[in-house]
PDB file of N, CA, C and O in Angstrom:
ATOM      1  N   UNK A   1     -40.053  26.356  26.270  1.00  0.00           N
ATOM      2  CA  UNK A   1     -39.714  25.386  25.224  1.00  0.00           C
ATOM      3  C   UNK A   1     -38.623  24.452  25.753  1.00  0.00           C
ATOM      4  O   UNK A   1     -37.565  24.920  26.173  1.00  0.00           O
ATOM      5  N   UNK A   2     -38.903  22.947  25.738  1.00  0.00           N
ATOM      6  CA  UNK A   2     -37.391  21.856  26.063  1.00  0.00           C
ATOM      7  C   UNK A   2     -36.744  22.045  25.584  1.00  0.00           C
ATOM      8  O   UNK A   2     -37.188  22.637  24.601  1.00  0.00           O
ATOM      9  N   UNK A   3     -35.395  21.929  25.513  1.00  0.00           N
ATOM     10  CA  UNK A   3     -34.384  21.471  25.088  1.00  0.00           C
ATOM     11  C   UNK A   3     -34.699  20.234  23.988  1.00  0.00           C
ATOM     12  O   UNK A   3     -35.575  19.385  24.151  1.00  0.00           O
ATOM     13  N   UNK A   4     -33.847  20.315  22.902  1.00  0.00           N
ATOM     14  CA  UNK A   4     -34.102  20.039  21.793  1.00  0.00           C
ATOM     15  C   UNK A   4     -33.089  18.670  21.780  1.00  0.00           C
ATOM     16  O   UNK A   4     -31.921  18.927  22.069  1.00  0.00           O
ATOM     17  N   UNK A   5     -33.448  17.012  21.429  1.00  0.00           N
ATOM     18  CA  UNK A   5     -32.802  15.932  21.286  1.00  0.00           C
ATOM     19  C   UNK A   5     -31.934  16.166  20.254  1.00  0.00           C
ATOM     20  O   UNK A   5     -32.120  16.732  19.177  1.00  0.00           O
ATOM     21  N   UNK A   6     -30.680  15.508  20.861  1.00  0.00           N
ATOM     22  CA  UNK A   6     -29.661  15.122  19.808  1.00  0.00           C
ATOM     23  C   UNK A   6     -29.602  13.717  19.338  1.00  0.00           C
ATOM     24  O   UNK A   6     -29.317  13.029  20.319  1.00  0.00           O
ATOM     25  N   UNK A   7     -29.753  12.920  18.196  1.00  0.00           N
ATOM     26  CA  UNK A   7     -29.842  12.045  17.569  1.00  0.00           C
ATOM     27  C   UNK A   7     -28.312  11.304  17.857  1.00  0.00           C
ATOM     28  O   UNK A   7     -27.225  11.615  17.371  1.00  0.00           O
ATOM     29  N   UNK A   8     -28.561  10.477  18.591  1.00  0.00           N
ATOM     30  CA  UNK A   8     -27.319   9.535  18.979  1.00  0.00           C
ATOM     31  C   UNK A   8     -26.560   8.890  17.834  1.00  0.00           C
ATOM     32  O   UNK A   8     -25.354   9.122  17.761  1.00  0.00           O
ATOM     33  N   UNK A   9     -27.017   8.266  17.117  1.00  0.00           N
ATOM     34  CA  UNK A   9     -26.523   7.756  16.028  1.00  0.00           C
ATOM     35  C   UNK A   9     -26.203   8.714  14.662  1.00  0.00           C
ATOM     36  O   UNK A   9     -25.666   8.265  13.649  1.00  0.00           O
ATOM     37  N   UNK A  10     -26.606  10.014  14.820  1.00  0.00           N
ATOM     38  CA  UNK A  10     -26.204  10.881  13.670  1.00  0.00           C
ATOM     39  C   UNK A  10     -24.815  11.431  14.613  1.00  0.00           C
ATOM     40  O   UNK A  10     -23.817  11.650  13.927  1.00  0.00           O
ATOM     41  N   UNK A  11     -24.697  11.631  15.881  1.00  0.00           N
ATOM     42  CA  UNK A  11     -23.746  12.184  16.269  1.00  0.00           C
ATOM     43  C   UNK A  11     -22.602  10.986  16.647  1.00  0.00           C
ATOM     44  O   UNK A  11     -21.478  11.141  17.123  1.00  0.00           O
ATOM     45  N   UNK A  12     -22.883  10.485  16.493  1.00  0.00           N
ATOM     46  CA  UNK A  12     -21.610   9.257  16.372  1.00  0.00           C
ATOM     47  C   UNK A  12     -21.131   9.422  14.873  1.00  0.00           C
ATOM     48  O   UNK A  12     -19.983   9.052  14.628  1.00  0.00           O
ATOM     49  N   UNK A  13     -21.850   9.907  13.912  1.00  0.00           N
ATOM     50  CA  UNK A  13     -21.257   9.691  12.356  1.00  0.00           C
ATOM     51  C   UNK A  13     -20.951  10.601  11.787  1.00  0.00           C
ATOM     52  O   UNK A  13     -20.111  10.513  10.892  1.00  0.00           O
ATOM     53  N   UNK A  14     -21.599  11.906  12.158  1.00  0.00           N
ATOM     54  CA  UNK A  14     -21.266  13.148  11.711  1.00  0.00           C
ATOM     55  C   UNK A  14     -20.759  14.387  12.596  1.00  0.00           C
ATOM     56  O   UNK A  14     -21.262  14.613  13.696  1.00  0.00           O
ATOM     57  N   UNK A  15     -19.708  15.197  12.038  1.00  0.00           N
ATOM     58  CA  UNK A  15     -18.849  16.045  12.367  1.00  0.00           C
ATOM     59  C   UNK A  15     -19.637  17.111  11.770  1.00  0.00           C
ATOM     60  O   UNK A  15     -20.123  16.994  10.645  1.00  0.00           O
ATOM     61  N   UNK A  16     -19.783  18.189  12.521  1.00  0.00           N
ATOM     62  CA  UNK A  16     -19.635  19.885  12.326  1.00  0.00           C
ATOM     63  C   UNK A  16     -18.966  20.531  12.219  1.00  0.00           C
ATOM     64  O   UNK A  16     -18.900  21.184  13.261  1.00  0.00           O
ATOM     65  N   UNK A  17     -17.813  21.083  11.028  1.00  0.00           N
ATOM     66  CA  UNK A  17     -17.404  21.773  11.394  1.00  0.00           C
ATOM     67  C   UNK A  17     -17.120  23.380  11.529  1.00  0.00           C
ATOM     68  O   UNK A  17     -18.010  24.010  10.958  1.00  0.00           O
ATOM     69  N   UNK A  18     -16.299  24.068  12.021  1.00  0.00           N
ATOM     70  CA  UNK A  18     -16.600  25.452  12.428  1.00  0.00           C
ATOM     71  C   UNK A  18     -17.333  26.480  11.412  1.00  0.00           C
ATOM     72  O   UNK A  18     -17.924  27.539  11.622  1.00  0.00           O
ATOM     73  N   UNK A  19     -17.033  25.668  10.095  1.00  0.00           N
ATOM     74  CA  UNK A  19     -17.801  27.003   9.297  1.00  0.00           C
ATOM     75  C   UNK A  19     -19.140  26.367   8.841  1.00  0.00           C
ATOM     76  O   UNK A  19     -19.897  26.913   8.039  1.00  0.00           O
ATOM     77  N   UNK A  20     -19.313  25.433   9.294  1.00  0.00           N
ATOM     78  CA  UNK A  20     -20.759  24.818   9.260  1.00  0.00           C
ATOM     79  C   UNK A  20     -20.948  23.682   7.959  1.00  0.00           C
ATOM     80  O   UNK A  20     -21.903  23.583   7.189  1.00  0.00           O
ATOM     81  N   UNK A  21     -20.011  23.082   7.996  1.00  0.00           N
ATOM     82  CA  UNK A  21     -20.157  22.370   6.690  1.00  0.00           C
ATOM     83  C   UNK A  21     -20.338  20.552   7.521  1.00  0.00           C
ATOM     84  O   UNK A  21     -19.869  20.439   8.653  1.00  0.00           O
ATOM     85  N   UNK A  22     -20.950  19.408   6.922  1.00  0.00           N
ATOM     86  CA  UNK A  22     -21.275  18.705   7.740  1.00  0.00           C
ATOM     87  C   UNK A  22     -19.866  17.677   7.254  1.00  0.00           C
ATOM     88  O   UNK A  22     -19.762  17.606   6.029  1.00  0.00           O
ATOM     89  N   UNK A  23     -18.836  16.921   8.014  1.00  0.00           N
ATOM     90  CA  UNK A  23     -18.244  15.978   7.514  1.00  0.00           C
ATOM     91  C   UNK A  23     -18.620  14.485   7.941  1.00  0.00           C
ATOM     92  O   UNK A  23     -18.926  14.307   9.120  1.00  0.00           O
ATOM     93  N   UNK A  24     -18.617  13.481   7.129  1.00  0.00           N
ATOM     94  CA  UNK A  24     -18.512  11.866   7.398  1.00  0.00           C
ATOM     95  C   UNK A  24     -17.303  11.425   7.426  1.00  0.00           C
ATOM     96  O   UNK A  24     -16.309  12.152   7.435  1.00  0.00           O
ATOM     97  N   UNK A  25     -17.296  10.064   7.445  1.00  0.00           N
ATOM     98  CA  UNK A  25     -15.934   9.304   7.197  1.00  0.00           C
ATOM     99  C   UNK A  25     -16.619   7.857   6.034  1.00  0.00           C
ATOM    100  O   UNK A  25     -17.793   7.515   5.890  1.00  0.00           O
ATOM    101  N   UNK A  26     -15.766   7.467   5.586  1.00  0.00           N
ATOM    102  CA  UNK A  26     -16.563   6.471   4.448  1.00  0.00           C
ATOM    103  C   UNK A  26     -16.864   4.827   5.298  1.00  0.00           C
ATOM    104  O   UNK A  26     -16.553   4.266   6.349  1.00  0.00           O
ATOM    105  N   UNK A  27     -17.366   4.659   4.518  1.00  0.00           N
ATOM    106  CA  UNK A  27     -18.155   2.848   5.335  1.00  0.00           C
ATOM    107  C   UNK A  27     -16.963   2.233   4.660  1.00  0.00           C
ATOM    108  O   UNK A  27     -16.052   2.780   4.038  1.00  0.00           O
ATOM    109  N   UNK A  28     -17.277   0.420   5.044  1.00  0.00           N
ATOM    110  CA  UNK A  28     -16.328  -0.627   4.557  1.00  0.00           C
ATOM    111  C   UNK A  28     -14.959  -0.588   5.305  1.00  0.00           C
ATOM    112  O   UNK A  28     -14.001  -1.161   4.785  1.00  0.00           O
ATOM    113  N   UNK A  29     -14.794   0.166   6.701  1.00  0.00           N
ATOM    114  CA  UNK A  29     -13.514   0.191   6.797  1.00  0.00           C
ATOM    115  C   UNK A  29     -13.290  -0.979   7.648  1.00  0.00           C
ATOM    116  O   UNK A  29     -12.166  -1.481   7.655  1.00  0.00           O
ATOM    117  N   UNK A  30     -14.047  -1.377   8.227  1.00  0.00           N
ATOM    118  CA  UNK A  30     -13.612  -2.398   9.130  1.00  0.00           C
ATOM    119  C   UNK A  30     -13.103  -3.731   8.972  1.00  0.00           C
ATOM    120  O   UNK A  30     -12.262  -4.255   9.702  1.00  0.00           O
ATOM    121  N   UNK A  31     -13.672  -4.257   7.958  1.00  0.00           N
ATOM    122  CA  UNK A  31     -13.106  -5.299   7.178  1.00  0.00           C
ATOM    123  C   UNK A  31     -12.691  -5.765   6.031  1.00  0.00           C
ATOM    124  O   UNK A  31     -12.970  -5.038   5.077  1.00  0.00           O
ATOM    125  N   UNK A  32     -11.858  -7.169   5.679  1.00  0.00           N
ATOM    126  CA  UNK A  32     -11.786  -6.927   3.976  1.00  0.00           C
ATOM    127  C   UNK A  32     -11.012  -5.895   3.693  1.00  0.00           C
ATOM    128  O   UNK A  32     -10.975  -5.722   2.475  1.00  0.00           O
ATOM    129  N   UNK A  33     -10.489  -5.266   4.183  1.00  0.00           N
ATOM    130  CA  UNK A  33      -9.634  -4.316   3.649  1.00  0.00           C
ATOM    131  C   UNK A  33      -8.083  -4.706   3.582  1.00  0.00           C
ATOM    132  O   UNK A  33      -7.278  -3.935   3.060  1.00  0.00           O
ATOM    133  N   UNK A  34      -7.727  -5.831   4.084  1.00  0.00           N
ATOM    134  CA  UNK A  34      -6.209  -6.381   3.790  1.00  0.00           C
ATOM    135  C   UNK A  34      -5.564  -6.267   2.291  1.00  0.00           C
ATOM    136  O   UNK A  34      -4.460  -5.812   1.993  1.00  0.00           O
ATOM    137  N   UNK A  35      -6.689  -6.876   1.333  1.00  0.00           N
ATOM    138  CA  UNK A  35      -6.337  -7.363   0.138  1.00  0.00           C
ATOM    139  C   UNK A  35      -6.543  -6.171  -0.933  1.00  0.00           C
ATOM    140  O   UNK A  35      -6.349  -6.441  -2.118  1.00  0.00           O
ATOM    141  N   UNK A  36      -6.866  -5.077  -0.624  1.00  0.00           N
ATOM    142  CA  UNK A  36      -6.826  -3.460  -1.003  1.00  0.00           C
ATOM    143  C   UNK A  36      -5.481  -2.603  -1.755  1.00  0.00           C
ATOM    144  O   UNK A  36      -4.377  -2.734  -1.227  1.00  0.00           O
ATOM    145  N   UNK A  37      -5.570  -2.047  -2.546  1.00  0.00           N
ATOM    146  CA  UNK A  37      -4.213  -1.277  -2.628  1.00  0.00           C
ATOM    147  C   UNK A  37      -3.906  -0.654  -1.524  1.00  0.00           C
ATOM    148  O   UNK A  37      -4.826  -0.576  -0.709  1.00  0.00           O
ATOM    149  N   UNK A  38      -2.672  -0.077  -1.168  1.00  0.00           N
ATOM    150  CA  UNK A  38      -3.026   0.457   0.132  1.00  0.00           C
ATOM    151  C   UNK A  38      -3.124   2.266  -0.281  1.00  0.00           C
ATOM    152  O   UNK A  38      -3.141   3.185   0.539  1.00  0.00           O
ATOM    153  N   UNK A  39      -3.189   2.405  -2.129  1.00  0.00           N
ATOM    154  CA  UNK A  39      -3.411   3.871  -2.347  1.00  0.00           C
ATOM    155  C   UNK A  39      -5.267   3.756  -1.973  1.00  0.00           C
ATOM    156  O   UNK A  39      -5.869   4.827  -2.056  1.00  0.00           O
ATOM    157  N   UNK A  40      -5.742   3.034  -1.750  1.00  0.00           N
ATOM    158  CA  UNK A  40      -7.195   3.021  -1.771  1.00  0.00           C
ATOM    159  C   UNK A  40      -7.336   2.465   0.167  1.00  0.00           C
ATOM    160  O   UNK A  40      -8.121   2.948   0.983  1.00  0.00           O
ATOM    161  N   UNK A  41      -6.543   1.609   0.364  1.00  0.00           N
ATOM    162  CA  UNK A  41      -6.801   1.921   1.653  1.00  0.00           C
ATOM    163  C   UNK A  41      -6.752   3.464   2.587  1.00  0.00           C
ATOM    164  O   UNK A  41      -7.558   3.773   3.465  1.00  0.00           O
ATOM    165  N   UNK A  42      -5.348   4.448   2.022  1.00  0.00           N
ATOM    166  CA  UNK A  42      -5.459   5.522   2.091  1.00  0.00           C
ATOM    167  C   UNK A  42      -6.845   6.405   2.376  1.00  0.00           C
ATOM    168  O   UNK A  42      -7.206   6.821   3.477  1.00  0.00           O
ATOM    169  N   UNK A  43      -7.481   6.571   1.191  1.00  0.00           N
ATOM    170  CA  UNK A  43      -8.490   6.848   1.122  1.00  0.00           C
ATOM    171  C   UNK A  43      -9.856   6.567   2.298  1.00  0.00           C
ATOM    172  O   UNK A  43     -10.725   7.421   2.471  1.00  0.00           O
ATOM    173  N   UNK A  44      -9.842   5.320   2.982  1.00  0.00           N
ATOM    174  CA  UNK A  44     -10.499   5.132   4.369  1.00  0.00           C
ATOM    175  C   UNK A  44     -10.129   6.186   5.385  1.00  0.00           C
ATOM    176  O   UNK A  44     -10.756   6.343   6.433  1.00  0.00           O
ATOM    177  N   UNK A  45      -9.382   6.696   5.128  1.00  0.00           N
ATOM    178  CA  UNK A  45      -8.831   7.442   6.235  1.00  0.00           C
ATOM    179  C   UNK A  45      -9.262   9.156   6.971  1.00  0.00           C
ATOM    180  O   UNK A  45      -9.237   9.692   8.079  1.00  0.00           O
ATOM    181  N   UNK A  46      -9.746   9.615   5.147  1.00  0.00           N
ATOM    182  CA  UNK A  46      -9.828  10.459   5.075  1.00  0.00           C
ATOM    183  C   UNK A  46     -11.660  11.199   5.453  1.00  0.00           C
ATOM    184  O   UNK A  46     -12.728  10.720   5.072  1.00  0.00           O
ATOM    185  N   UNK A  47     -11.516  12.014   6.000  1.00  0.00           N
ATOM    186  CA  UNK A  47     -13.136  12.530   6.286  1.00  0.00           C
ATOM    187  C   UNK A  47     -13.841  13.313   4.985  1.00  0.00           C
ATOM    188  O   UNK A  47     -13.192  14.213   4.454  1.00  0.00           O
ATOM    189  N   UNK A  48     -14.699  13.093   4.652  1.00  0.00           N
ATOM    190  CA  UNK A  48     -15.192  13.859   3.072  1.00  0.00           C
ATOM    191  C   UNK A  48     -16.761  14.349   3.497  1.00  0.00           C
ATOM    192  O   UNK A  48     -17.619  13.750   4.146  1.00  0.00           O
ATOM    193  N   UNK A  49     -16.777  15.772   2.820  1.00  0.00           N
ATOM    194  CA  UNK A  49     -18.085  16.731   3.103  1.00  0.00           C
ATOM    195  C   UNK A  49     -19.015  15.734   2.777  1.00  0.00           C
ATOM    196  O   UNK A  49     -18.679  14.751   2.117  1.00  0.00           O
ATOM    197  N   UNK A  50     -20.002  15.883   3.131  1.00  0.00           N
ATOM    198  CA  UNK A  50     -21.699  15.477   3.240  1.00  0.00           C
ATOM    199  C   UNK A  50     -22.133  16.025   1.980  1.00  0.00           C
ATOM    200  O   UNK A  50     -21.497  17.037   1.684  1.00  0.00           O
ATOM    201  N   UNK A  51     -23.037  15.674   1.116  1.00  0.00           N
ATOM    202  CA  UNK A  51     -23.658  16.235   0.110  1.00  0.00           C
ATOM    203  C   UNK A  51     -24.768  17.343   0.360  1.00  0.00           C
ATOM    204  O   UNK A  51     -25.700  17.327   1.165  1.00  0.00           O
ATOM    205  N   UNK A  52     -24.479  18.096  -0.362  1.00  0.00           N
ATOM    206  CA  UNK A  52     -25.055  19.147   0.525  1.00  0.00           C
ATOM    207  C   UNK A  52     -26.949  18.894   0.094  1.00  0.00           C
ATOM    208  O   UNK A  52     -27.715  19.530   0.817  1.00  0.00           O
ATOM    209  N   UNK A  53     -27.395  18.282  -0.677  1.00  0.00           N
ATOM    210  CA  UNK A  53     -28.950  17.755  -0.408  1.00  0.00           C
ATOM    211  C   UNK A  53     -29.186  17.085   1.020  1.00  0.00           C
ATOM    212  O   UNK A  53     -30.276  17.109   1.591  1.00  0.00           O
ATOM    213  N   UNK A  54     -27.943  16.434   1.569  1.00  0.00           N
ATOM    214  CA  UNK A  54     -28.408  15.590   2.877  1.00  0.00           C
ATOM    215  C   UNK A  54     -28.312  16.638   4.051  1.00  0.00           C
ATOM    216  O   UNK A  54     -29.167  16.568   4.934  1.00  0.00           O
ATOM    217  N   UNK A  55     -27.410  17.526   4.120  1.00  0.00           N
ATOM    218  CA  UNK A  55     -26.783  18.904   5.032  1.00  0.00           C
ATOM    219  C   UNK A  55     -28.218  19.167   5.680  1.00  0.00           C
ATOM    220  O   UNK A  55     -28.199  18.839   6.867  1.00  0.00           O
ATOM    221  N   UNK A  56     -29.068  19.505   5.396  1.00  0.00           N
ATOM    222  CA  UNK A  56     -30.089  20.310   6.380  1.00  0.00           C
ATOM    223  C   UNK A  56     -30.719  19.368   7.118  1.00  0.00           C
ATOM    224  O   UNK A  56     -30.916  19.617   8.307  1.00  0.00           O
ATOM    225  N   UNK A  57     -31.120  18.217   6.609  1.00  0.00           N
ATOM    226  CA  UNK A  57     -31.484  16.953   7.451  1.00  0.00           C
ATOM    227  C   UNK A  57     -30.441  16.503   8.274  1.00  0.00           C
ATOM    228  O   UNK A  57     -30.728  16.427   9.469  1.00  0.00           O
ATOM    229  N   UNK A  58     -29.681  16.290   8.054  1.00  0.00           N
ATOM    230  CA  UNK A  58     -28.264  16.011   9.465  1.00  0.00           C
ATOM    231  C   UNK A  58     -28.314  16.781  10.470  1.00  0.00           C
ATOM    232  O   UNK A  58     -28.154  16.297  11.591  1.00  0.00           O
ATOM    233  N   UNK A  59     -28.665  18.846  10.214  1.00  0.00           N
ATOM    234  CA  UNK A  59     -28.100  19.641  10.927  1.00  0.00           C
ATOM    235  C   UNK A  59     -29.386  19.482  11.775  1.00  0.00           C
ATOM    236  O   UNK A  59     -29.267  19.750  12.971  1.00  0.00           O
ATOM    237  N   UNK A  60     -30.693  19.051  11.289  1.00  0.00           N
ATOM    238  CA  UNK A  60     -31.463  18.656  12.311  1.00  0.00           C
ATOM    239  C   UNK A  60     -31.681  17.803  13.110  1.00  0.00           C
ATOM    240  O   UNK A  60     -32.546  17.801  13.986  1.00  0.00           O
ATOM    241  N   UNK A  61     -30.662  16.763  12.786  1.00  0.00           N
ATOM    242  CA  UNK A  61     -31.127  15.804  13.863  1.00  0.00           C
ATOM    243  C   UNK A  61     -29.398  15.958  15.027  1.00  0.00           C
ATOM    244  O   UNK A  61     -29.094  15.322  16.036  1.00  0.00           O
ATOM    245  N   UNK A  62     -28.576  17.149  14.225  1.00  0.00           N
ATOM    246  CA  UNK A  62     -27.806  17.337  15.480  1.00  0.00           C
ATOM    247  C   UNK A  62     -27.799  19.104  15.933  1.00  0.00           C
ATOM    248  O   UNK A  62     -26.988  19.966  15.596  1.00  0.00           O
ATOM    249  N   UNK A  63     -28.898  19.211  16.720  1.00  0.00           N
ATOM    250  CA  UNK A  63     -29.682  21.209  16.880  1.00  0.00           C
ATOM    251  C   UNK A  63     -28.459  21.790  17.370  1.00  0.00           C
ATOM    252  O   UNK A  63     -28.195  22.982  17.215  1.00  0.00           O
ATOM    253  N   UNK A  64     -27.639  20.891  18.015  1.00  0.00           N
ATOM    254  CA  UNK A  64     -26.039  22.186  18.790  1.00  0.00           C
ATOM    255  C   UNK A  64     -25.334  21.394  18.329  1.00  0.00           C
ATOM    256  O   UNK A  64     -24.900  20.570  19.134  1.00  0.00           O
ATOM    257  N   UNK A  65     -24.885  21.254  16.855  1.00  0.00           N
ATOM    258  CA  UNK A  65     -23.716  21.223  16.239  1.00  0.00           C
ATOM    259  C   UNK A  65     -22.512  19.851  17.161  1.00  0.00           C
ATOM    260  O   UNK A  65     -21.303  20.030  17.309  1.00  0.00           O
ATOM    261  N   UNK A  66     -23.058  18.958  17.502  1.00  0.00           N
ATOM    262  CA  UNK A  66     -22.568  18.216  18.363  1.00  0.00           C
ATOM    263  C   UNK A  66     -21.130  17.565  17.306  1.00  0.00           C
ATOM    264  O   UNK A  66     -20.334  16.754  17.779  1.00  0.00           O
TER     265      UNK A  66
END
C-alpha cells in the first residue's frame, strides 16, 4: 500500500492537536482591520476548535496529523 497524500492547503490551515482535536485560525485578518476595536482585533489572534461536523473530513485530508 503507498503512502497516503497530505493535502497542502488543508495543512497550511489546520493544526492537530495532541489530543486530537482539529484547530483553525479565523479569516479577514489581513486587511481592513485598522479601523476595528482592537477588543475584536484581539480576537484575530486567537486559534478556535474546528466544528466537530467538519473534524473527520479535515483528519482525512491530513492521514499523519501534519
Amino acid at each position: 500500500m503507498p503512502k497516503m497524500k497530505t493535502h497542502k492547503g488543508a495543512r497550511r490551515r489546520f493544526n492537530i492537536t495532541g489530543s486530537g482535536k482539529v484547530m483553525r485560525t479565523k479569516g479577514g485578518k489581513s486587511h481592513l482591520r485598522r479601523k476595528k476595536p482592537q477588543r475584536v482585533r484581539r480576537l484575530y489572534d486567537e486559534t478556535i476548535a474546528v466544528d466537530p461536523v467538519d473534524c473527520k473530513r479535515i483528519k482525512r485530508l491530513l492521514p499523519y496529523g501534519v
